[in-house]
SEBA-221569 format. One record per residue (C-alpha): residue number from 1; residue in one letter; y, x, z. Coordinates in Angstrom, 2 decimals. Each point is the difference from the previous one (the first is absolute). Example, Ala and Ser with C-alpha at 12.3 -4.5 7.8 and 13.67 -1.06 7.14 Angstrom:
<recs>
@k = 1	r = A	py = -4.50	px = 12.30	pz = 7.80 $
@k = 2	r = S	py = 3.44	px = 1.37	pz = -0.66 $
</recs>
This chain:
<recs>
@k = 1	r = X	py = 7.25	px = -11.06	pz = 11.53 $
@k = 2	r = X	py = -1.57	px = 3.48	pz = -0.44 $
@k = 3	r = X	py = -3.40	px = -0.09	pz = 1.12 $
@k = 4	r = X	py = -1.72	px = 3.36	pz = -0.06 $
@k = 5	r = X	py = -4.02	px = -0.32	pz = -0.35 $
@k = 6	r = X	py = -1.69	px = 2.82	pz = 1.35 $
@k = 7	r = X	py = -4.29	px = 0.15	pz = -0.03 $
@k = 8	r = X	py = -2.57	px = 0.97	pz = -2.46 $
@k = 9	r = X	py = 0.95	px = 0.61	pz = -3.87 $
@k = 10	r = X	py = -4.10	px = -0.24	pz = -1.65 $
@k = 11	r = X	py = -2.32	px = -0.90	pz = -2.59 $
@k = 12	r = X	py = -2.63	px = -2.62	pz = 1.03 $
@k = 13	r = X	py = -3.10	px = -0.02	pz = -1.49 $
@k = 14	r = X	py = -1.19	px = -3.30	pz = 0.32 $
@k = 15	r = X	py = -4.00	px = -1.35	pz = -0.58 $
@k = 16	r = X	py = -1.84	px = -3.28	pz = 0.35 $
@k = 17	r = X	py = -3.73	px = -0.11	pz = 1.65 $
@k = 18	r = X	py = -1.78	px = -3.74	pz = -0.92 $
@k = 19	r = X	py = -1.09	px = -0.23	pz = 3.19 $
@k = 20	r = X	py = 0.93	px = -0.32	pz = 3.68 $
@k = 21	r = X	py = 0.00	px = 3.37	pz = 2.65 $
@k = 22	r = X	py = -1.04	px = -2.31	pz = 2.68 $
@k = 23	r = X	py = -3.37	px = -0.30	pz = -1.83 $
@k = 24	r = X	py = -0.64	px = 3.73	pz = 0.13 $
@k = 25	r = X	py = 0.77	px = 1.06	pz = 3.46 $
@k = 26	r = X	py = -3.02	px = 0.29	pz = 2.04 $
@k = 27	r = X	py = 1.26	px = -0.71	pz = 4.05 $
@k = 28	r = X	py = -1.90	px = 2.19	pz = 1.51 $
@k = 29	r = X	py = 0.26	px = 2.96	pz = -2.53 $
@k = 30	r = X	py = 3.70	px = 0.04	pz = -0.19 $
@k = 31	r = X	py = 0.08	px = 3.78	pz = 1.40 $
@k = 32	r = X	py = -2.02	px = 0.88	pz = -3.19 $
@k = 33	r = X	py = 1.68	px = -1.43	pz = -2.51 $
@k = 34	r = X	py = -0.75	px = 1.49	pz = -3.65 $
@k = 35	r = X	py = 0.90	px = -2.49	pz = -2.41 $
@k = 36	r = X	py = 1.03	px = 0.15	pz = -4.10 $
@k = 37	r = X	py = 1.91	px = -3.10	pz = -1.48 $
@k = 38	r = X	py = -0.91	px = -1.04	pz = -3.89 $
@k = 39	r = X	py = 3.06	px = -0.89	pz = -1.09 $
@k = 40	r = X	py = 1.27	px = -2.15	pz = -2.59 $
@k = 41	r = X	py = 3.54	px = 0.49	pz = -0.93 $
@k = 42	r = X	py = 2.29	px = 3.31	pz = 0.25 $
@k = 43	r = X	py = 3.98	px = -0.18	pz = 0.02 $
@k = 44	r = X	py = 3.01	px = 2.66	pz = 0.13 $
@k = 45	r = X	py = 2.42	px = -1.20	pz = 1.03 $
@k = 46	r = X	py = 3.44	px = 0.97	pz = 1.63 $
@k = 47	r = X	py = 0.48	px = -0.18	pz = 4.19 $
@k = 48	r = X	py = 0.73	px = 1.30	pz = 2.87 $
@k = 49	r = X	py = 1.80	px = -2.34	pz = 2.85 $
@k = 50	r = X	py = 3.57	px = 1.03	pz = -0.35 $
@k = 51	r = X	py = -0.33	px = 0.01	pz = -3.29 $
@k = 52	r = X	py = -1.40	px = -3.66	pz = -0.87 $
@k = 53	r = X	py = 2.78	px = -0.86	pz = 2.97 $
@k = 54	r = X	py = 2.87	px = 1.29	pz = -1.81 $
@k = 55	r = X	py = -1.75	px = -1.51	pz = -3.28 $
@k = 56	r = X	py = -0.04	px = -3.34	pz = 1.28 $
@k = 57	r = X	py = 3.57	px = 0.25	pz = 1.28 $
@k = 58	r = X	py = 0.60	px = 1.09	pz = -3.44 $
@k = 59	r = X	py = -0.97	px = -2.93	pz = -1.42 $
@k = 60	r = X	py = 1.91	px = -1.92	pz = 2.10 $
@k = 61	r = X	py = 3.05	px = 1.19	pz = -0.89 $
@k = 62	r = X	py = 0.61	px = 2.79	pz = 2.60 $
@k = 63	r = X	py = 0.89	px = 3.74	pz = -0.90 $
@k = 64	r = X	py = -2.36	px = 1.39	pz = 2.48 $
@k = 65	r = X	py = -0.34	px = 4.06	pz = 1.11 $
@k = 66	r = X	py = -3.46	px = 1.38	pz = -0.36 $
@k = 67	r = X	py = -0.84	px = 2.73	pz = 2.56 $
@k = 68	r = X	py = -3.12	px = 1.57	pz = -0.12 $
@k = 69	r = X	py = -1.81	px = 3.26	pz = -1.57 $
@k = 70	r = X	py = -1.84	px = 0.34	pz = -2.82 $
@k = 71	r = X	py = -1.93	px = 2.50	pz = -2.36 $
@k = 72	r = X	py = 1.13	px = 1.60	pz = -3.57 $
@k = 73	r = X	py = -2.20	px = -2.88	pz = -1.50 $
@k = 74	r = X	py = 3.02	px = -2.82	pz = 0.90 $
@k = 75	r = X	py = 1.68	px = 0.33	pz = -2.99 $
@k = 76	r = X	py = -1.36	px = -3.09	pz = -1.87 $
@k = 77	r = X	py = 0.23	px = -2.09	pz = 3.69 $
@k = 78	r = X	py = 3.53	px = 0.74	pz = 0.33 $
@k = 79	r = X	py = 1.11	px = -1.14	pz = -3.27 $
@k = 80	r = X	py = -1.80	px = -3.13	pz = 0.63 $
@k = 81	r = X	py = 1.59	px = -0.80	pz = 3.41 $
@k = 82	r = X	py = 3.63	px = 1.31	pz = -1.76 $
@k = 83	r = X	py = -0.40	px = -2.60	pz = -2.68 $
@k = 84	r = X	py = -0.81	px = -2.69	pz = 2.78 $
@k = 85	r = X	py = 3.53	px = 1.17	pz = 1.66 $
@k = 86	r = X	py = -1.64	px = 1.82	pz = 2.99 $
@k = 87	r = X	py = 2.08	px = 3.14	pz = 1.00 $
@k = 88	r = X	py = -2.30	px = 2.81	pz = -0.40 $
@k = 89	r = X	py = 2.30	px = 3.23	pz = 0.94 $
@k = 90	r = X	py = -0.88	px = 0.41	pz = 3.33 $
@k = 91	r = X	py = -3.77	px = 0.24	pz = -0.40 $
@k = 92	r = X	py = -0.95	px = 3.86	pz = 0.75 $
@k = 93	r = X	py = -2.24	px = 1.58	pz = -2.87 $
@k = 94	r = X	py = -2.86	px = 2.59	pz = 1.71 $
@k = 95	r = X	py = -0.57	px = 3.37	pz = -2.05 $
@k = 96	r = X	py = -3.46	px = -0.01	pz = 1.06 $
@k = 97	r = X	py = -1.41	px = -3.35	pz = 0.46 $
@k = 98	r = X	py = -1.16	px = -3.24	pz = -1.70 $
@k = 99	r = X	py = 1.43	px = -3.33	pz = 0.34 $
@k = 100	r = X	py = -1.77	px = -1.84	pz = 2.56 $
@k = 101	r = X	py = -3.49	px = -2.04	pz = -0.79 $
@k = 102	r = X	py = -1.12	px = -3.40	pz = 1.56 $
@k = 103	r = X	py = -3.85	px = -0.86	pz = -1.48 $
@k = 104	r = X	py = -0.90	px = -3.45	pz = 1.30 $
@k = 105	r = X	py = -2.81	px = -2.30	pz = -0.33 $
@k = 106	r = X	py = 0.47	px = -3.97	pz = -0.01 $
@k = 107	r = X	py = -3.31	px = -2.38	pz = 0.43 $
@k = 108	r = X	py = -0.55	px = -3.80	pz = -0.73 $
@k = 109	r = X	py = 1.73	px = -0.45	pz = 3.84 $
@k = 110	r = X	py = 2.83	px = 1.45	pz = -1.15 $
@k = 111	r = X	py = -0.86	px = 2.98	pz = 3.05 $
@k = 112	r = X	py = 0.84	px = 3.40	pz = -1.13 $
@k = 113	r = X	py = -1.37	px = 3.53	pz = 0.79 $
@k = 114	r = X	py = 2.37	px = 2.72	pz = -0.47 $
@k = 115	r = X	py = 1.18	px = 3.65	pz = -0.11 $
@k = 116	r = X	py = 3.05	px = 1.65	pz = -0.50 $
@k = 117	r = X	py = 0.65	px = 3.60	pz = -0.84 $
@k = 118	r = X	py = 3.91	px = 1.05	pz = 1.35 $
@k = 119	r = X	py = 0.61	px = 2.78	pz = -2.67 $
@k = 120	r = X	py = 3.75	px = 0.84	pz = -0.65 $
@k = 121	r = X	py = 0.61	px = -3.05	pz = 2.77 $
@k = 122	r = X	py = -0.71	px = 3.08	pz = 2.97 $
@k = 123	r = X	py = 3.54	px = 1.13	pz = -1.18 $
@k = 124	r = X	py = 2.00	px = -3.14	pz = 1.21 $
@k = 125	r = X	py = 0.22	px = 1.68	pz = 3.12 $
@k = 126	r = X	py = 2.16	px = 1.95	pz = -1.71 $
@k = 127	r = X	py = 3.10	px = -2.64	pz = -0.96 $
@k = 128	r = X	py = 2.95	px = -0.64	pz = 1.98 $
@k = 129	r = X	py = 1.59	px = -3.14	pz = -0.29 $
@k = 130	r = X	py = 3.82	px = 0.64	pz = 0.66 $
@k = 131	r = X	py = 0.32	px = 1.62	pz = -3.60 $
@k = 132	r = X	py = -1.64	px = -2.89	pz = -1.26 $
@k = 133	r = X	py = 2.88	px = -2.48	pz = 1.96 $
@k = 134	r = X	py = 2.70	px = 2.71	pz = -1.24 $
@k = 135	r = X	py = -0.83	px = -0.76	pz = -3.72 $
@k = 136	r = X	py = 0.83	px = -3.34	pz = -0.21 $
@k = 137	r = X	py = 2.01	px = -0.84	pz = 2.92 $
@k = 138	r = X	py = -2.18	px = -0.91	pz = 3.19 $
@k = 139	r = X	py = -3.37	px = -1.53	pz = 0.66 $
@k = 140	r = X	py = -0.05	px = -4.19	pz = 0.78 $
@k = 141	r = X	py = -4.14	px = 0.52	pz = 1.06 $
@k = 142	r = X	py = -2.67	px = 2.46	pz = -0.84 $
@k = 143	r = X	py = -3.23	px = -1.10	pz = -0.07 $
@k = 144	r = X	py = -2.56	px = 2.55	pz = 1.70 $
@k = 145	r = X	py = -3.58	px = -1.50	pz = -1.63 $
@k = 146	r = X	py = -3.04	px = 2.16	pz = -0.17 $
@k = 147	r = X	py = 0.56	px = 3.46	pz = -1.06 $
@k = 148	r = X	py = -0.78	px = 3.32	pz = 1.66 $
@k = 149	r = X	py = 0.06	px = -0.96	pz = 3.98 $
@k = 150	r = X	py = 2.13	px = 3.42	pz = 0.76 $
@k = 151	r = X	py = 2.29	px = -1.65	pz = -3.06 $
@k = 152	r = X	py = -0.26	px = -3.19	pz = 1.67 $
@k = 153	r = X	py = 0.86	px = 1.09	pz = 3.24 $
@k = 154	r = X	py = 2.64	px = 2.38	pz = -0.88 $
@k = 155	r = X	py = 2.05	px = -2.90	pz = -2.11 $
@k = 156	r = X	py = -0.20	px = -2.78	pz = 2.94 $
@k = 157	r = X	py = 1.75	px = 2.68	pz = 2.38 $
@k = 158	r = X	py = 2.84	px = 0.88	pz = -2.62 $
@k = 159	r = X	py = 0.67	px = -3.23	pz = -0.36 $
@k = 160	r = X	py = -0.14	px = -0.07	pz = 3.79 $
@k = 161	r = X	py = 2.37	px = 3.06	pz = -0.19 $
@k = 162	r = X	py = 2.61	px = -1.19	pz = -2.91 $
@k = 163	r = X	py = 0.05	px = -3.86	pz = 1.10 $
@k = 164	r = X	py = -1.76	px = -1.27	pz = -3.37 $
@k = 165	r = X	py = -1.87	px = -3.22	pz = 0.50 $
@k = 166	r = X	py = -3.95	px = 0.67	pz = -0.42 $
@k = 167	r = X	py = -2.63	px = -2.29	pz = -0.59 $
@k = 168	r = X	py = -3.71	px = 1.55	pz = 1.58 $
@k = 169	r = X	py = -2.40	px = -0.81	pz = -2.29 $
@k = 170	r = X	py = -3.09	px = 2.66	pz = 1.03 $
@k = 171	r = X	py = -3.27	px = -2.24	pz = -1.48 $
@k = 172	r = X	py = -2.52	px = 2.00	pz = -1.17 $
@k = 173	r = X	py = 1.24	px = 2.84	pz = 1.52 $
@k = 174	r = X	py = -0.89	px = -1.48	pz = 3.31 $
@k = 175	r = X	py = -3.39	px = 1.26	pz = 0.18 $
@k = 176	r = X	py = 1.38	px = 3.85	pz = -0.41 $
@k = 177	r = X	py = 3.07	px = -0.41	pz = 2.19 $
@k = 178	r = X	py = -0.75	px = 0.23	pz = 4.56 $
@k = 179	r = X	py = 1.99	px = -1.66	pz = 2.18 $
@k = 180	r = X	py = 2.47	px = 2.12	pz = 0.59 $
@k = 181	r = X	py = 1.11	px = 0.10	pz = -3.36 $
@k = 182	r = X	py = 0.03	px = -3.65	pz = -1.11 $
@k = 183	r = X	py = 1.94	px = -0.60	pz = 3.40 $
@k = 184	r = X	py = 2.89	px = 3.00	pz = -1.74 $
@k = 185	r = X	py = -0.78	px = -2.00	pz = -3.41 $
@k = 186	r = X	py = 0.93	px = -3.49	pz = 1.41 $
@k = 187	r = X	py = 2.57	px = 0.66	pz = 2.49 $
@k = 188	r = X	py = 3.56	px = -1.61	pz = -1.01 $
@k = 189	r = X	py = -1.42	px = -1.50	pz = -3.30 $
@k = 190	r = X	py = 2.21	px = -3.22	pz = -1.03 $
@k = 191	r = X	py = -3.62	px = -1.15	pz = -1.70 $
@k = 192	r = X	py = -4.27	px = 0.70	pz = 0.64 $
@k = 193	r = X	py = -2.17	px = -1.02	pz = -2.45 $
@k = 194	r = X	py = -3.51	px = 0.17	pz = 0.70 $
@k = 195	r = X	py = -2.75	px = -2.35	pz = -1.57 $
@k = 196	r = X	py = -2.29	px = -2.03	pz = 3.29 $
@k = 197	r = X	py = -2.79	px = 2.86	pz = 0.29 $
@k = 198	r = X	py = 2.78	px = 2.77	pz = 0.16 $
@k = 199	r = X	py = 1.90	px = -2.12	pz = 2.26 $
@k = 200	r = X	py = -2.81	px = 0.27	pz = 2.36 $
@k = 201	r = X	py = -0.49	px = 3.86	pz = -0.79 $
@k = 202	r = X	py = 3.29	px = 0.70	pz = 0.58 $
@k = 203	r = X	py = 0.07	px = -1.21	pz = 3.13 $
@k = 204	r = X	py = -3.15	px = 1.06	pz = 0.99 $
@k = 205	r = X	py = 0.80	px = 4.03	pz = -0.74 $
@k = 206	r = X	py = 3.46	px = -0.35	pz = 2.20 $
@k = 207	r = X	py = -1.20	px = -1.90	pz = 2.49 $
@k = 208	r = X	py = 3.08	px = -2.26	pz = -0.25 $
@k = 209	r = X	py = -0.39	px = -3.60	pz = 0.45 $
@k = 210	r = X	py = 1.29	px = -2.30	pz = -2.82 $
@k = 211	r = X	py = 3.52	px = -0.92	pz = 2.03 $
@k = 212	r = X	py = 0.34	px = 3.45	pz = 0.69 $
@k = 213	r = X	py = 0.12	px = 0.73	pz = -3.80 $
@k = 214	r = X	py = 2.69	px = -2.73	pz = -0.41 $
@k = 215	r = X	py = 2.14	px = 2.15	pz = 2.46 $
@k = 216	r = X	py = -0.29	px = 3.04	pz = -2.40 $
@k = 217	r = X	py = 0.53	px = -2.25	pz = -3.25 $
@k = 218	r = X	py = 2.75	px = -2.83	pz = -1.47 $
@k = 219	r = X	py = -2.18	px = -2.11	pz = -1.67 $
@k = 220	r = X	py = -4.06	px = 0.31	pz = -0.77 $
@k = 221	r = X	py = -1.91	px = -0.85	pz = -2.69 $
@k = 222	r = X	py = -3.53	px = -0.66	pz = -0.18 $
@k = 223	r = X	py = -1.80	px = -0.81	pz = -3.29 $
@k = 224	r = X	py = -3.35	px = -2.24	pz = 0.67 $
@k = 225	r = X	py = -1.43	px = 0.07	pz = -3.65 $
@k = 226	r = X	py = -0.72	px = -3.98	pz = -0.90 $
@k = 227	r = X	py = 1.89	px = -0.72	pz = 2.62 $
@k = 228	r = X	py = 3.18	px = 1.05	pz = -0.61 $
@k = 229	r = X	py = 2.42	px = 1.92	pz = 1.78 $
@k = 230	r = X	py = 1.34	px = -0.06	pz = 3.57 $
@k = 231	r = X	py = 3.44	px = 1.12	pz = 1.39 $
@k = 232	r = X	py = 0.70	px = 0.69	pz = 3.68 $
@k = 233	r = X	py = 3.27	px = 1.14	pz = 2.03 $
@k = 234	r = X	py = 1.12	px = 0.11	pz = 3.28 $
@k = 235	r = X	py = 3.09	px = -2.34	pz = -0.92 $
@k = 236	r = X	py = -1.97	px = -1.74	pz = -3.29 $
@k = 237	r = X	py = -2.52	px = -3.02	pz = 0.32 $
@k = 238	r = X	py = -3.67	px = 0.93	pz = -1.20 $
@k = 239	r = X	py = 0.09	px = -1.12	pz = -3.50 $
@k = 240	r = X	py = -2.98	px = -0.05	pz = -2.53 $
@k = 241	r = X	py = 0.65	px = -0.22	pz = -3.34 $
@k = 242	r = X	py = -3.27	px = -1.17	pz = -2.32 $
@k = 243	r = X	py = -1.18	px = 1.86	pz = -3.17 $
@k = 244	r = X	py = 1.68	px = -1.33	pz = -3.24 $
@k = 245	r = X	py = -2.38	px = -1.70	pz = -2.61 $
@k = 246	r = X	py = -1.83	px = 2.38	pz = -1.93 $
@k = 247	r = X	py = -1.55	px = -0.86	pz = -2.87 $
@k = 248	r = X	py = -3.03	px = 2.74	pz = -0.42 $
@k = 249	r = X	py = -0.36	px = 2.83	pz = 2.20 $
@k = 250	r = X	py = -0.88	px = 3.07	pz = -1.91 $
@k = 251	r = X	py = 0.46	px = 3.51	pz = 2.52 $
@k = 252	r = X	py = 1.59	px = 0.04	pz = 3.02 $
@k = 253	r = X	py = 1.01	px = 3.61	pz = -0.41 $
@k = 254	r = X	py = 4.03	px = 0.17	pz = 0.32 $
@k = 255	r = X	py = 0.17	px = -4.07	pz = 1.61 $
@k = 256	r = X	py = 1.23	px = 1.63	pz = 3.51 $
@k = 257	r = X	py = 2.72	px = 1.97	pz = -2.14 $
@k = 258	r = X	py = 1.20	px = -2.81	pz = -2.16 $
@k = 259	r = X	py = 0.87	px = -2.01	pz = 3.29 $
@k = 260	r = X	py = 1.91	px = 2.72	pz = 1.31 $
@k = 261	r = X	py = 2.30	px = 0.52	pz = -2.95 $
@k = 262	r = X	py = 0.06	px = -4.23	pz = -0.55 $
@k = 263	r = X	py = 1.35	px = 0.02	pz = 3.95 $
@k = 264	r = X	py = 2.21	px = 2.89	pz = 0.24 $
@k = 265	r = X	py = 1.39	px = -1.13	pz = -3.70 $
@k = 266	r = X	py = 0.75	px = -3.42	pz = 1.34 $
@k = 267	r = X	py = 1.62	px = 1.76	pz = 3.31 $
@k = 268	r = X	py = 1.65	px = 1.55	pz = -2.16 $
@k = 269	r = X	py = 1.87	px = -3.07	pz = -1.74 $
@k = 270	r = X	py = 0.74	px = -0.80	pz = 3.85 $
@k = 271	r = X	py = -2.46	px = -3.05	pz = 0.22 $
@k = 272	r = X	py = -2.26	px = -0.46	pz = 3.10 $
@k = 273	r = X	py = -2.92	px = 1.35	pz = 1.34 $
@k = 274	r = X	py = -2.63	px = -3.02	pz = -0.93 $
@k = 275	r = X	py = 1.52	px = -0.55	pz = -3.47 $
@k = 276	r = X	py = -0.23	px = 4.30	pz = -0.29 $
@k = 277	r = X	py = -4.18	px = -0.36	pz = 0.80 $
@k = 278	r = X	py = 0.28	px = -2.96	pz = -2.51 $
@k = 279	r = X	py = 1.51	px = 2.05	pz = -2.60 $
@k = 280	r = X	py = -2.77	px = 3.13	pz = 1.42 $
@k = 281	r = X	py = -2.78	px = -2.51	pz = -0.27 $
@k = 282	r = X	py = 0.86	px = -0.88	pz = -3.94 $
@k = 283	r = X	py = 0.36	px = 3.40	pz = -1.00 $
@k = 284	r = X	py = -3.01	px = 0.52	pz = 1.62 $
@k = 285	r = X	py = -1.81	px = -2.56	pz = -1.38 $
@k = 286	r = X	py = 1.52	px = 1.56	pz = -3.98 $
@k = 287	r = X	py = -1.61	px = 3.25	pz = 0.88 $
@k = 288	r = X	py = -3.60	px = -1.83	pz = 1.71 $
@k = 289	r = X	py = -0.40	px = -1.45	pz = -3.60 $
@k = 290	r = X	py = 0.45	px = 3.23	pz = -1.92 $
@k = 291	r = X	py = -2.34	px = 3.01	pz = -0.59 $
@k = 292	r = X	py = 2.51	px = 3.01	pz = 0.88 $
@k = 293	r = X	py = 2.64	px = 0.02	pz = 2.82 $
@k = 294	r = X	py = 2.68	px = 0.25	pz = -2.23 $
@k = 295	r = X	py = -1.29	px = -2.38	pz = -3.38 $
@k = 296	r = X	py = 1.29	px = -3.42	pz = 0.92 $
@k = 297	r = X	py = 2.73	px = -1.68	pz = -1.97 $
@k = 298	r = X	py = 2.46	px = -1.69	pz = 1.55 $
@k = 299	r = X	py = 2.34	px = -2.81	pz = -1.44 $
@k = 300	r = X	py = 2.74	px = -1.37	pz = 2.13 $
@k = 301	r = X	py = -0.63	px = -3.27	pz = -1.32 $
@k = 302	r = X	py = -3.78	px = -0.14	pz = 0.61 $
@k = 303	r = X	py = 0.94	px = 2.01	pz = 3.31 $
@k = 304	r = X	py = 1.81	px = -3.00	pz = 1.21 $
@k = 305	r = X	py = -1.78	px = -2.51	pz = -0.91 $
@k = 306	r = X	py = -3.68	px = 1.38	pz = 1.69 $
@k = 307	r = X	py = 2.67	px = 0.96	pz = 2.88 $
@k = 308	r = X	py = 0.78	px = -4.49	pz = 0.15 $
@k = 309	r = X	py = -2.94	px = -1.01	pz = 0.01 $
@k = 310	r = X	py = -1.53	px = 2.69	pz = 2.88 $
@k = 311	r = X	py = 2.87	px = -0.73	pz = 2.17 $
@k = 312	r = X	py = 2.27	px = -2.55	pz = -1.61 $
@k = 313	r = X	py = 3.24	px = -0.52	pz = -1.12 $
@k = 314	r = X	py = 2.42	px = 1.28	pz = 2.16 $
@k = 315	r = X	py = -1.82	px = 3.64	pz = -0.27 $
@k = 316	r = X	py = 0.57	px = 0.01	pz = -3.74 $
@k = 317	r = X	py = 3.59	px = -1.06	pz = 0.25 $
@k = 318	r = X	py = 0.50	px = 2.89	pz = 2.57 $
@k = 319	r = X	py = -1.41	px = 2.37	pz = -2.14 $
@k = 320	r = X	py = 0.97	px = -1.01	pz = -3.53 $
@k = 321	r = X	py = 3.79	px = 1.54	pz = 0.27 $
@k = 322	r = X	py = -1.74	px = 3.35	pz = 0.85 $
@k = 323	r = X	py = -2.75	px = 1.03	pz = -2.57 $
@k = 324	r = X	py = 1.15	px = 1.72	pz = -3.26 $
@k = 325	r = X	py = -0.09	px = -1.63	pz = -3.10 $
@k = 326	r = X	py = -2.85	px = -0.24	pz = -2.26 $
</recs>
């Protein structure tokens, strides 16, 4: 299946405060907010959404197509994603700009406070997809995550255009997008991911109600942190699928993206759509108890066996015959 991953390509730069946010906020001085964190920890690591989604997919076995822009500075990045068999050659290089930057904060709670500076990402807006199907033979799905919303907006109507399968996956990018727009970004997607919060957000900007999304979408998505995942349909029950075992939670940074390339890799294979979030909700789980988006290890044994004992044995006989050997 040729799945082409289209989003942010970044660094993250990822620090720990020893405390909790909630503790600091004063209610009624929230429109006067000037606050400094003392942080204890600083990380560099490699991210972006497309690009820990084709990563993940990666390690699953899949050949997937990253599609994204990037600065002069991706040199090292791409080498890295080469070596973990992640087709690179459609990512567009800016003359003039750096690679992306996401700076992030995690607390005691596990709540983060964030910023993210576009960079070279502006340029996505620049990349058609059809040469991209053209050089290997067709496009199965393209994911549209967050990237640039004119990007983002401009992909989900070629794939409107061409007849390529699209997932909508706008997250973050919810807060910069209006109605309009997300309405253009959803429209005709075969998949919307959203976590509960932009669930609500999303709705709330178009103005559509939650059955009225399932008439623009095949199947939604809806990631509820602790508790799991939930898929809806207009043909499918309402399934939720629990959170696999995890043994310590270390950053959340990346989770949402290690679901999507566990499901989509497992849709891949053909299986169904609650053994897919089961699969999502693993690899998920691999990238909660890592430091970095992109730093877990994953063995297909150990894979399996954490996958039997989250969801039993029939999910890690329907998986085995898929995942690449050790």
């Amino acid at each position: 299946m040729k799945i082409a991953a289209t989003g942010s390509i970044a660094t993250d730069h990822l620090m720990h405060f020893p405390g909790r946010f909630a503790e600091q906020f004063i209610a009624d001085q929230l429109d006067k907010v000037s606050l400094s964190f003392l942080v204890d920890d600083l990380v560099v690591r490699r991210g972006g959404a497309a690009a820990n989604i084709a990563f993940g997919m990666a390690r699953l076995g899949l050949r997937p197509l990253l599609v994204g822009a990037v600065g002069a500075d991706f040199a090292d990045y791409r080498s890295w994603l080469e070596r973990h068999r992640v087709d690179c050659a459609s990512v567009h290089v800016s003359e003039v700009a750096h690679t992306a930057r996401f700076v992030c904060t995690t607390d005691e709670d596990m709540c983060q406070i964030a910023s993210f500076y576009a960079g070279a990402m502006t340029e996505a807006r620049q990349i058609e997809l059809a040469p991209i199907a053209d050089r290997v033979g067709g496009l199965d799905l393209v994911l549209v995550s967050p990237n640039d919303p004119v990007a983002m907006v401009r992909h989900s109507q070629e794939c409107r255009d061409r007849g390529y399968a699209f997932v909508a996956d706008p997250s973050q990018q919810l807060a910069r997008m209006d109605g309009a727009d997300i309405v253009r970004l959803i429209d005709g997607a075969a998949y919307l991911f959203t976590n509960a919060y932009e669930r609500e957000l999303l709705e709330s900007k178009t103005g559509l109600t939650g059955d009225q999304v399932l008439d623009r979408v095949g199947v939604r998505v809806t990631t509820l942190g602790k508790d799991g995942a939930e898929i809806t349909g207009r043909d499918i029950p309402r399934t939720v699928v629990p959170v696999a075992r995890e043994i310590q939670a270390y950053d959340p940074t990346g989770v949402g993206d290690g679901f999507r390339a566990g499901f989509f890799a497992a849709r891949s294979w053909g299986l169904g759509l609650e053994r897919a979030a089961q699969v999502g909700a693993l690899l998920a789980t691999l990238v909660l108890e890592t430091v970095g988006t992109q730093e877990y290890d994953l063995q297909p044994s150990a894979f399996l066996k954490r996958l039997e004992e989250s969801y039993g044995p029939a999910a890690a006989d329907e998986v085995r015959p898929h995942l690449p050997a050790a």
